[in-house]
C-alpha positions as CSV (number, residue, x, y, z in Angstrom):
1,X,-48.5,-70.4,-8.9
2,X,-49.3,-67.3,-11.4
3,X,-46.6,-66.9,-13.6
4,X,-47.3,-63.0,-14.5
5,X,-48.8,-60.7,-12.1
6,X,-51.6,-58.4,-12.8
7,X,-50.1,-55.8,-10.7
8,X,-46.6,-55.2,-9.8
9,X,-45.6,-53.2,-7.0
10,X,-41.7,-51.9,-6.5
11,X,-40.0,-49.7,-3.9
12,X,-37.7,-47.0,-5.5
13,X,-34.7,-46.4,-3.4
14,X,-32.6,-49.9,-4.0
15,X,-35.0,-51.4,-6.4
16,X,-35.4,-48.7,-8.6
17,X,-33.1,-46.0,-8.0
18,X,-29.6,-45.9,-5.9
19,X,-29.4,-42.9,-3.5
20,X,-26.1,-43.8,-1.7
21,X,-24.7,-40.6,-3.4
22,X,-27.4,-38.6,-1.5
23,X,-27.2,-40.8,1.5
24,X,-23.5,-40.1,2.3
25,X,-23.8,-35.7,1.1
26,X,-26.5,-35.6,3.4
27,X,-24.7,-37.8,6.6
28,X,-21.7,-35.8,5.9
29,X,-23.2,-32.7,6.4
30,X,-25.4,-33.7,9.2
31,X,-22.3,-34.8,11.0
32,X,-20.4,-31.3,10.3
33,X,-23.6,-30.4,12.4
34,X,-23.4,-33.1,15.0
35,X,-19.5,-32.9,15.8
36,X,-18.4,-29.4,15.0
37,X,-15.4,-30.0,16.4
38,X,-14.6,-33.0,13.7
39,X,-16.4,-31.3,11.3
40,X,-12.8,-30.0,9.4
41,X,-11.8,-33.7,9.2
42,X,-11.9,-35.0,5.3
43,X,-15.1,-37.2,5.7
44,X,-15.4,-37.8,2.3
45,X,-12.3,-40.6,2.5
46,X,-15.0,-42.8,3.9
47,X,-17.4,-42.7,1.7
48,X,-17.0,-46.2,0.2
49,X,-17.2,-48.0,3.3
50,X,-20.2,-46.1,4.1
51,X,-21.7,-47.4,0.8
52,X,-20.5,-51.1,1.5
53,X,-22.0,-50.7,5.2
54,X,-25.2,-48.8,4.2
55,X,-27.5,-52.3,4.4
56,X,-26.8,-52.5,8.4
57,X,-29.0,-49.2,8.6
58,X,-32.3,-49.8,9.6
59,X,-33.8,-46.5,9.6
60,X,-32.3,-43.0,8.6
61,X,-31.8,-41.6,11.5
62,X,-28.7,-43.9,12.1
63,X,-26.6,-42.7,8.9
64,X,-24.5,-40.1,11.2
65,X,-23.8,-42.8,13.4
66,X,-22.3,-44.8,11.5
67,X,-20.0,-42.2,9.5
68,X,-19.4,-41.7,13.0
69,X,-18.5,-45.0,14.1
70,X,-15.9,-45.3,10.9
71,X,-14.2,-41.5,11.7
72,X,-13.9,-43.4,15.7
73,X,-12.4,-47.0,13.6
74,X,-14.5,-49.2,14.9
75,X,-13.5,-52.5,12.8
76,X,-15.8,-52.8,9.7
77,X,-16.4,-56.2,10.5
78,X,-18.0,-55.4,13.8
79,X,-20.0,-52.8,12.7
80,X,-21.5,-55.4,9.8
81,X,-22.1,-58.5,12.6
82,X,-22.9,-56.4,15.2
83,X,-24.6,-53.2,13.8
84,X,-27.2,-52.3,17.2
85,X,-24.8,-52.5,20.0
86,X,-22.1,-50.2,18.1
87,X,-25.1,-47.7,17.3
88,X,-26.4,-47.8,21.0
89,X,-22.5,-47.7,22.5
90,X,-22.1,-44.3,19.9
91,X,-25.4,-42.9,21.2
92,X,-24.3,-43.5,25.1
93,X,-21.4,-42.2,24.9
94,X,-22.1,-39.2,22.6
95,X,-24.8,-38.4,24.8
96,X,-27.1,-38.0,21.8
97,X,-30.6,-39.4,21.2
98,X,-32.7,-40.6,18.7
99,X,-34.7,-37.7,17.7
100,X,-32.0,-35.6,18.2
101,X,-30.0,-37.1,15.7
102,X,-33.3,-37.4,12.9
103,X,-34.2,-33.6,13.4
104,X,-30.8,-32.5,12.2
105,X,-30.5,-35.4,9.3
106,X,-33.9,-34.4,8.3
107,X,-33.3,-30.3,8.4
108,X,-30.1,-30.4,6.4
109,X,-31.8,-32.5,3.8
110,X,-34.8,-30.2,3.9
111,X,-32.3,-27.2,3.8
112,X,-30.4,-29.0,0.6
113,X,-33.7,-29.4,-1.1
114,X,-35.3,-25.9,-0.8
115,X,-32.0,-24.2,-1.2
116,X,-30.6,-26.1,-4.3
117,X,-33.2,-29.2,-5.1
118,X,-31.1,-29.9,-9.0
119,X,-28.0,-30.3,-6.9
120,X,-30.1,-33.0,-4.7
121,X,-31.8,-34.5,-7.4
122,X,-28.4,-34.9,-9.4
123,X,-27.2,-37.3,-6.7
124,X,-29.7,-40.2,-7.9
125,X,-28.8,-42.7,-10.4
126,X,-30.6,-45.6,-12.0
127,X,-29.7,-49.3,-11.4
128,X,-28.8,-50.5,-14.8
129,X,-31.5,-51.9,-16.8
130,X,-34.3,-51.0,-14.4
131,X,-35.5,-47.7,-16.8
132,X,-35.6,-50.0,-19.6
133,X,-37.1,-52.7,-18.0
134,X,-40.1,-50.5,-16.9
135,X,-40.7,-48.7,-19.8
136,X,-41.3,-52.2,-21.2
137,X,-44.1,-53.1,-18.6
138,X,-45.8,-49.7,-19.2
139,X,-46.3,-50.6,-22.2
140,X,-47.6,-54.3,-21.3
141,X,-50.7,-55.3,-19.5
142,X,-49.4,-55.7,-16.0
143,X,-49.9,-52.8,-13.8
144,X,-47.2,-51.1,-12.3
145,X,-47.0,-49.0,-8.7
146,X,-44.2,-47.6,-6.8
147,X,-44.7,-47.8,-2.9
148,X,-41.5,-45.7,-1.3
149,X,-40.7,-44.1,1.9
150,X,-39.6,-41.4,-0.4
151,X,-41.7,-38.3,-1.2
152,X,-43.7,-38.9,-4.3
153,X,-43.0,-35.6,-5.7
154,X,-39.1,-36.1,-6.0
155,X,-39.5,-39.4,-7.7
156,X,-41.8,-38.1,-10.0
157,X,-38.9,-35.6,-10.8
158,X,-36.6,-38.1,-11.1
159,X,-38.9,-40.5,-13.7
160,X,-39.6,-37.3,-16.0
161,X,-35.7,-36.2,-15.9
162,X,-35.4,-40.3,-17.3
163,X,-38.3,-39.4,-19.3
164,X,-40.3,-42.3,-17.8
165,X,-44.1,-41.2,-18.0
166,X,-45.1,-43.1,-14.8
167,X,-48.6,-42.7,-14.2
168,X,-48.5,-40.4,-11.2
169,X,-51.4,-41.6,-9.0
170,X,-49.6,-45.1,-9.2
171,X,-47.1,-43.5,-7.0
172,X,-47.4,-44.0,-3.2
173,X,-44.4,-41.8,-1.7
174,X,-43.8,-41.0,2.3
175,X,-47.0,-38.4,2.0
176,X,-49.4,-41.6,2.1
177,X,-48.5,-41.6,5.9
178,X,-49.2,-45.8,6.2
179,X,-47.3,-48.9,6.2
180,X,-46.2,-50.3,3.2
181,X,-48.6,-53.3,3.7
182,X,-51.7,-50.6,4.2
183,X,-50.7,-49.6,0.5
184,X,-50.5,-53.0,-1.0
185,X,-54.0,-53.6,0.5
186,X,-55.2,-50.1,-0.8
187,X,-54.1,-50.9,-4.1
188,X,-55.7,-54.7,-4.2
189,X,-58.5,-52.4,-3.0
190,X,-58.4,-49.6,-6.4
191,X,-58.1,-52.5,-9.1
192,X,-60.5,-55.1,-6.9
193,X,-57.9,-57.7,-7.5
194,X,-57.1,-60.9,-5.2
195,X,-53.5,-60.7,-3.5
196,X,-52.3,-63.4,-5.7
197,X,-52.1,-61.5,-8.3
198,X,-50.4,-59.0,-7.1
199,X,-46.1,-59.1,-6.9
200,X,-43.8,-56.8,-4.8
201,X,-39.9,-56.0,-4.5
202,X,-38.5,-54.8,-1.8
203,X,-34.7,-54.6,-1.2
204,X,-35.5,-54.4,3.1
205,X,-36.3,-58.1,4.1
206,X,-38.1,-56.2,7.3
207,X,-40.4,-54.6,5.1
208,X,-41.2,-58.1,3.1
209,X,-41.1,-59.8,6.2
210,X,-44.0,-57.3,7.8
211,X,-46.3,-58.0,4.4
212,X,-46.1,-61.3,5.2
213,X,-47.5,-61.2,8.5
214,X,-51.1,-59.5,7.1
215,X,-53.3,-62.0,7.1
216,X,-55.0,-60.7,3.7
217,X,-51.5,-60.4,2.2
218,X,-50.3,-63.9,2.7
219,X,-50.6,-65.0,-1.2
220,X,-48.9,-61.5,-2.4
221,X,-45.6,-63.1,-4.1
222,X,-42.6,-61.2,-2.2
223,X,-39.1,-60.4,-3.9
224,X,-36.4,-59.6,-1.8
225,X,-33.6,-57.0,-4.6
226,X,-30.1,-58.6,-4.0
227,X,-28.9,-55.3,-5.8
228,X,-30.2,-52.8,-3.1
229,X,-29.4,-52.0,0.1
230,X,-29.5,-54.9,2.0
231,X,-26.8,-57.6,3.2
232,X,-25.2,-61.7,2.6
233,X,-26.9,-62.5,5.6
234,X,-30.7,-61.3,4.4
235,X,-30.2,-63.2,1.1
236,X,-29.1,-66.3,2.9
237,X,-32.3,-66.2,5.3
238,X,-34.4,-65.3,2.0
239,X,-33.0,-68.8,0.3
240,X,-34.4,-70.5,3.4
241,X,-37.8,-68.7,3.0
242,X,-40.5,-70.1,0.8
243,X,-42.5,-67.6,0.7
244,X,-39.7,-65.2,-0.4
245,X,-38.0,-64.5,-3.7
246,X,-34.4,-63.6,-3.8
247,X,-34.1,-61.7,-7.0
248,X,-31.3,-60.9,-9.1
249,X,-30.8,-57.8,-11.4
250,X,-30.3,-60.0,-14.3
251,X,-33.6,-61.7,-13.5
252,X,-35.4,-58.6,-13.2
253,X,-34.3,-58.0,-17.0
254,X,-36.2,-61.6,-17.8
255,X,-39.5,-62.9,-17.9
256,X,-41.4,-62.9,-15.3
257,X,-41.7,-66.7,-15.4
258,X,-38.0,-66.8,-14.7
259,X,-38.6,-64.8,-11.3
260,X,-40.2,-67.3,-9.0
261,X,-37.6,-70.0,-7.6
């Protein structure tokens, strides 16, 4: 086992950044959109179960619905164990759809970034320690990357407002248009290195759990972020996993020959 990677790859929302600021502004206002008629309603009393519930969300899209599914009081417990058939049960009976729902998520945040993108930005913070932590590795002879869903250009705005000088073609954001694991190989690719040597965090076990089914990426050492946006049940199924790392924030702070289990 290589106790140091040559390269090291990390997502940015809920490795490197927390957006559940921005994540609840922006479902709040899609919903005003979505149920006009609710829309007067103070949403913002549920914004702290929204951020304990968050990890249940798969993809985006599904935000509204579960703001929704709190303003109805479905049982938070329910909504944690049984996250898909609450979702689809909303849907039904809402008579909404999928793409329905994403267009108007996606337009408000559009809107909210065109309109007033400091405002937007503003709503990020940094895990503690992370910054630090980086700057450190810049400066050391592992390489680092940041592969994100996100677009590139807002968290290269966010590393220069911390006054991180990121390199900015080691930023993969949501323009790449690939899977996450198409990246990894493309950057293996760049720097002609082996996949051992290469390390990745992740805070969505789906994600990890997709790497790991490329048949070039098998020896890529996987790290699962306990601190982001994922749930109990993920870090249990992660301790059973050999060939994935649960990682702590503290660890991340530490050597990297404290990082593999």
């Amino acid at each position: 086992m290589i106790d140091k990677p040559k390269i090291l790859a990390l997502d940015f929302d809920g490795v490197i950044c927390n957006g559940l600021k921005e994540y609840f502004q922006t479902t709040l206002r899609t919903y005003q959109k979505l149920w006009k008629d609710d829309s007067q309603n103070d949403l913002e009393i549920w914004a702290n179960s929204f951020y304990k519930l968050r990890p249940v969300i798969e993809t985006g899209w599904e935000m509204p619905i579960l703001l929704r599914a709190l303003v109805l009081q479905y049982e938070q417990d329910n909504i944690e164990s049984n996250w898909h058939n609450v979702c689809s049960e909303i849907v039904t009976k809402e008579n909404l759809n999928k793409q329905q729902v994403m267009s108007a998520l996606d337009g408000v945040r559009d809107h909210w970034i065109q309109t007033d993108l400091d405002n937007w930005l503003a709503l990020h913070e940094f895990y503690p320690g992370v910054l630090e932590k980086l700057g450190k590795l810049l400066d050391s002879s592992t390489l680092l990357y940041i592969v994100t869903t996100k677009e590139g250009r807002f968290v290269k705005q966010l590393l220069k407002q911390q006054n991180l000088s990121f390199p900015e073609d080691h930023i993969f954001g949501k323009e790449v248009k690939q899977p996450k694991f198409d990246t990894l190989r493309q950057i293996l690719k760049i720097n002609q290195e082996t996949p051992n040597n290469l390390w990745f965090i992740e805070d969505l076990l789906k994600t990890l759990n997709k790497v790991k089914s490329q048949e070039y990426l098998t020896e890529v050492n996987l790290f699962l972020a306990d601190w982001g946006y994922n749930t109990i049940k993920s870090h249990e199924l992660v301790k059973q996993d050999s060939t994935i790392n649960l990682l702590s924030l503290d660890t991340f702070s530490q050597d990297f020959s404290e990082w593999i289990k």
